[in-house]
N, C-alpha and C positions, 0 to 999 in steps of 0.2 A: 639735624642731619650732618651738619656742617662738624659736631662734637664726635659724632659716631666716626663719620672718617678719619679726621685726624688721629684723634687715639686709636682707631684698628691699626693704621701707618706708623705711628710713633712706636707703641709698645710693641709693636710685632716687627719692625728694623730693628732695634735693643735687645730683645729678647726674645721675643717667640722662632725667629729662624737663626738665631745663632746655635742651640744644641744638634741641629742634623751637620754643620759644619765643620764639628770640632774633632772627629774621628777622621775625615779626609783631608783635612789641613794638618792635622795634627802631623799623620803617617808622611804625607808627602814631606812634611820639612823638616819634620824630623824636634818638633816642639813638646815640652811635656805638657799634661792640662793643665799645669799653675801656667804657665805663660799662657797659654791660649786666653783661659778664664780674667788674667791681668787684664785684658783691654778693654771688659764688662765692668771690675771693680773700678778700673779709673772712670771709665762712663758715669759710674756712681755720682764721684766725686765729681766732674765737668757737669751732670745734670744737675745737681746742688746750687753749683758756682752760678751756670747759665740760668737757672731760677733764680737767683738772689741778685741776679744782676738785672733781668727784666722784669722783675716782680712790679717794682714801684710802675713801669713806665707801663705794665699794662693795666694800672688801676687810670693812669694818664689818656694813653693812647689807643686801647682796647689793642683786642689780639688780631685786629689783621693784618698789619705792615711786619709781627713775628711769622704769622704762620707764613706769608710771601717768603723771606727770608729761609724762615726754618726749609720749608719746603726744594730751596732753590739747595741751600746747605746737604740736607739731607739725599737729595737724589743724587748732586752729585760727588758723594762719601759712598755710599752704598756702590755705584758702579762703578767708580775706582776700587772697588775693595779684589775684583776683578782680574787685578793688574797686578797686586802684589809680590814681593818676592821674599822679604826680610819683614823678621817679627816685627823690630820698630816702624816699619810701616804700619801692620795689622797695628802695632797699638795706640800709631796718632792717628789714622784713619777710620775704626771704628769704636780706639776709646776715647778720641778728642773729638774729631770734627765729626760725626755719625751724630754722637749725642748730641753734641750745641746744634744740629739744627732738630735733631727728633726732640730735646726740651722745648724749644721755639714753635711746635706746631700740638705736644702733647697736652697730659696732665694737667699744668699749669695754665697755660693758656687758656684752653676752655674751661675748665672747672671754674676757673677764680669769675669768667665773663657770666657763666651759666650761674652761677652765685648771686651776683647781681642784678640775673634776669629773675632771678626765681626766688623766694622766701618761704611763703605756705606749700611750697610745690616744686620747693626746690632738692628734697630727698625721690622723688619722684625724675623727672627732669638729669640729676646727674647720674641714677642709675639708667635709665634709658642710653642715655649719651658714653656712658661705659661698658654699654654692652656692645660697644666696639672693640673694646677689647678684649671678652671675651670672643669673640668671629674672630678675632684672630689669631687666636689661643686652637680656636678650632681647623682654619684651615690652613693657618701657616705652615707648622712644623710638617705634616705630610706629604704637601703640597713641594714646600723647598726638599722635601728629603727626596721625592719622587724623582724634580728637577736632577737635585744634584744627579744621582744616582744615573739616569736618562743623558743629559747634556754634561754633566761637570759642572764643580762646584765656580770655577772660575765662571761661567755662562749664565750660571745663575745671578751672581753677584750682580752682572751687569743688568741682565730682564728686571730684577727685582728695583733696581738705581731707576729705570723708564718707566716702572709703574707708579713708583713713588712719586714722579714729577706727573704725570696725566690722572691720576686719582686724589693729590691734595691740593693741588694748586688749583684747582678752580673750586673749591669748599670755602676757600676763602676770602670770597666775595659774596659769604651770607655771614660772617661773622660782624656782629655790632658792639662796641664798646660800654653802654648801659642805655636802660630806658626812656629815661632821664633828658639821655640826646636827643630823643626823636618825641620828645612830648609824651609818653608814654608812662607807665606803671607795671611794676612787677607783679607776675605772672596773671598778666594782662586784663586787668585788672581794669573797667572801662573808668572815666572819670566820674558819674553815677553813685559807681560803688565805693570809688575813694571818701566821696562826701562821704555817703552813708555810714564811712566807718569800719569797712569791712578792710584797708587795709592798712589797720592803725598799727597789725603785726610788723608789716615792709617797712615800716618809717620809723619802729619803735625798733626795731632791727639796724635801721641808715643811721637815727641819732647815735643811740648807744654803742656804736663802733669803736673799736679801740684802734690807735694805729700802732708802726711797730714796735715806738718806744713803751709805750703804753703795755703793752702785752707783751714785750720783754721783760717787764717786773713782777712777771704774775708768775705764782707758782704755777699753774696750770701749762703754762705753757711747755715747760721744760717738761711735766709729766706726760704732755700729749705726744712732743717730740720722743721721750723715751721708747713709750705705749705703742706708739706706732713704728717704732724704729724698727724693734723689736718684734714685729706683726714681718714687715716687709723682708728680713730677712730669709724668708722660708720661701717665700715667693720666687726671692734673686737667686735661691740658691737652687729650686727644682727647678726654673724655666731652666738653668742654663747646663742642669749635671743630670736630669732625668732620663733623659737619650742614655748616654755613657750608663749611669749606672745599669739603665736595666737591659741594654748588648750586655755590659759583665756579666748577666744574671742566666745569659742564654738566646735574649729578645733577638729577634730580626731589628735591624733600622727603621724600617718601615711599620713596625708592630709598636716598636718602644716612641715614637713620633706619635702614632697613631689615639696610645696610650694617653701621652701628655696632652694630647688635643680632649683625651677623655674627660679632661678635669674641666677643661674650659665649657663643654656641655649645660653641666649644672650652675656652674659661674654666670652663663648666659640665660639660661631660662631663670635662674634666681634672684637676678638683679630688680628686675621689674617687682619682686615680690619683697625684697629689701627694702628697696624706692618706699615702697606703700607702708611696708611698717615703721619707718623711722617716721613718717607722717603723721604717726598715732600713740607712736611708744620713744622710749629716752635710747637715742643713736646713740650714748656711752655702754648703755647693758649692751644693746644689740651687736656694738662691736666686739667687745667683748667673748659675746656669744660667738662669732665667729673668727676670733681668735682662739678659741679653744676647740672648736671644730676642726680649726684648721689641723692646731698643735697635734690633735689625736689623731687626725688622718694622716699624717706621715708614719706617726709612729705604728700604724696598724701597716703600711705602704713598707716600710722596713722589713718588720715584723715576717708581712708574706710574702715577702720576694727570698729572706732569708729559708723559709721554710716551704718553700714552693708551691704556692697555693694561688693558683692563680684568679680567681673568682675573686679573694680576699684581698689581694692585689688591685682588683679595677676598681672594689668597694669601696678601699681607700682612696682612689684618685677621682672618683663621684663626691666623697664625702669631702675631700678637701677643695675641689672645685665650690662647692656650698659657703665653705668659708672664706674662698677666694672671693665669692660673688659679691658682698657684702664689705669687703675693704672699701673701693673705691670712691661709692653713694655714702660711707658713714663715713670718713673722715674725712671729706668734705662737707658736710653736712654739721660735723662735730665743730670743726673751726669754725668755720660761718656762722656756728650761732654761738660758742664761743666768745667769738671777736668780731662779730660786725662783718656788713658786706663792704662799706663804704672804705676803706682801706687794706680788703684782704686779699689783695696781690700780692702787698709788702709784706704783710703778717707770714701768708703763708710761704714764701721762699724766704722771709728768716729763716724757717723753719726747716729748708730741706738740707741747707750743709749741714747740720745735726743728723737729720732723718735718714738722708742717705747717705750721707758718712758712715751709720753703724752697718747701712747695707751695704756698702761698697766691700765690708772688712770681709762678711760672711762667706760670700763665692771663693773668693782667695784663698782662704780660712780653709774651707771644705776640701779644694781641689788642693792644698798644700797635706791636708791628710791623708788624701786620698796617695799622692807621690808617695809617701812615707810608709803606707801599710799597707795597701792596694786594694781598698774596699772604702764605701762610703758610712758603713751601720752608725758606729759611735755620731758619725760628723753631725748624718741628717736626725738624730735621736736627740744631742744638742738643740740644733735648730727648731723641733721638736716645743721642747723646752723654752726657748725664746719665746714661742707664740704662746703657750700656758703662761708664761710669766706676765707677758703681754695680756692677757684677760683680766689677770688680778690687777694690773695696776689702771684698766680700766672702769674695774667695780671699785678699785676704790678714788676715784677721782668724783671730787663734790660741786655739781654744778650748782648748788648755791654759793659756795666760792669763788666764780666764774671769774670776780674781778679781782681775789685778793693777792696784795703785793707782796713781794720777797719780804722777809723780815730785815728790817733797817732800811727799806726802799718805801719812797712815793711815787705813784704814778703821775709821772709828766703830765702837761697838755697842748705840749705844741705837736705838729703835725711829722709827717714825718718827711 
């Protein structure tokens, strides 16, 4: 429960209620969308930093003294945002200190603890816990567009900063840092069945953990940072341009909000059916698979907004919800058995100033097109493109491989 919250609050401060914003800040100050869109790609980058900075200490200290923090961070970021007057506020406001506390209570945090809890049941387990952030895929953007539109976008900022503090901050007195602490076994596993041997997968999982040196020498690593780099930017670039684009196309606020909440639908009922199949089948095809789901749904999402076809339109945004569903349960899932539970705090926020560094360039990227020719077709038909590419370098990544080193490199073995 405690995973379900935070990530609805984390992802959905960053991204699910910044596109109904960006049309009434934009007008009032008079900003084009590359600056607005700036203070999401620097978030990128500070969500990066702020993981590779807490990574190791929540394999240490487990995630509740972040999410305290993140939480206290976050609320009050969000309702200052409220107050502002001048861009360089909006962009140390919600691309500096918004993210360092939404990294501190999201993705990382739980995922890497839920990793730890879970092994045989643990594709299970992180899609459940992610289907927080599809709910908030669902009722964010409508919800703040309604607001704004009703109170003003300044009134929102502020509601939105008080719920953030009275809905995360008490989630964070059921978060535990591993099993292990409390006498325990992963995915609760009585002491009984340990003897018996039923969980020689959890411990065969603890030994053979890589930490970060370790899995900084492996090829794999750099392919999964690419693979996924590459998946994530179609996500950073609709959550934050999908409103905009489709008022260009004709939409109401309220219809094009409505729309991107469409995708989150199927993201959320699909997660739980993800969860189950990576428990039976290889999380690299299955990501894969939806990496290319995704790729093709934008480009059909293009396709019929170009030619006005609006049924084919919502098709698309059902179909790439589907692919959305299945990012957050498989590549978690994909690391952790990768590299071990027992040091993948560190593992995986090496991992994200690569990952979301290449996400950070996208939104920028997009909305720097968009200034220049005054459409988005080529940008998102690109991005498009990333996720296709992103499939293939998923089918071809050899998990019998799993451990093999850069060529002229040995893996270490000290700790990290």
């Amino acid at each position: 429960m405690a995973a379900f919250v935070t990530q609805f609050i984390a992802v959905g401060m960053q991204n699910y209620v910044v596109g109904p914003f960006l049309t009434p800040m934009t007008e009032e100050f008079g900003w084009s969308r590359t600056e607005f869109i700036m203070a999401r790609s620097i978030g990128q980058m500070v969500l990066a930093i702020t993981g590779f900075a807490v990574g190791t200490y929540i394999d240490r200290y487990g995630g509740r003294p972040f999410i305290i923090a993140g939480t206290l961070i976050l609320s009050g970021s969000v309702y200052s945002l409220g107050g502002i007057n001048t861009l360089s506020q909006w962009l140390v406001l919600n691309g500096v200190i918004l993210t360092m506390g939404g990294a501190m209570i999201g993705n990382l945090v739980v995922n890497v603890t839920l990793g730890k809890w879970f092994v045989q049941k643990r594709g299970k387990a992180v899609a459940v816990a992610a289907m927080g952030v599809s709910l908030s895929g669902m009722l964010l953007p409508p919800t703040a567009t309604w607001m704004i539109d009703n109170f003003g976008w300044r009134e929102t900022w502020e509601i939105l900063g008080i719920a953030v503090l009275l809905f995360a901050l008490p989630a964070a007195s059921l978060v535990k840092r591993s099993p292990e602490d409390y006498a325990l076994h992963p995915d609760g596993m009585t002491p009984e069945q340990v003897k018996s041997g039923m969980a020689s997968q959890a411990q065969a999982d603890y030994d053979n953990s890589m930490n970060r040196s370790q899995a900084m020498r492996t090829v794999n690593f750099y392919l999964l940072v690419l693979a996924f780099g590459l998946f994530q930017i179609s996500i950073t670039v609709m959550l934050l341009q999908t409103i905009p684009f489709l008022t260009d196309a004709g939409f109401s606020r309220i219809s094009a909000a409505s729309i991107l909440s469409l995708a989150s639908l199927p993201a959320f009922i699909s997660k739980p059916l993800w969860g189950s199949l990576i428990d039976h089948f290889s999380a690299r095809i299955l990501a894969a698979l939806g990496a290319a789901i995704t790729g093709t749904a934008v480009i059909v999402i293009v396709l019929s907004v170009r030619v006005q076809i609006d049924v084919l339109t919502y098709a698309g945004f059902l179909l790439m919800g589907v692919g959305w569903g299945g990012l957050i349960p498989l590549q978690e899932v994909i690391w952790a058995s990768f590299f071990g539970r027992r040091y993948l705090g560190s593992v995986r926020s090496m991992a994200m100033p690569f990952t979301f560094g290449m996400s950070a360039i996208g939104p920028v990227m997009v909305a720097y097109y968009y200034d220049l020719v005054g459409n988005y077709d080529l940008a998102f038909i690109a991005i498009a493109l990333c996720n296709l590419a992103s499939a293939v370098m998923l089918l071809r990544i050899s998990e019998k491989s799993r451990g093999a080193a850069l060529p002229g490199t040995t893996l270490p073995v000290s700790d990290p």
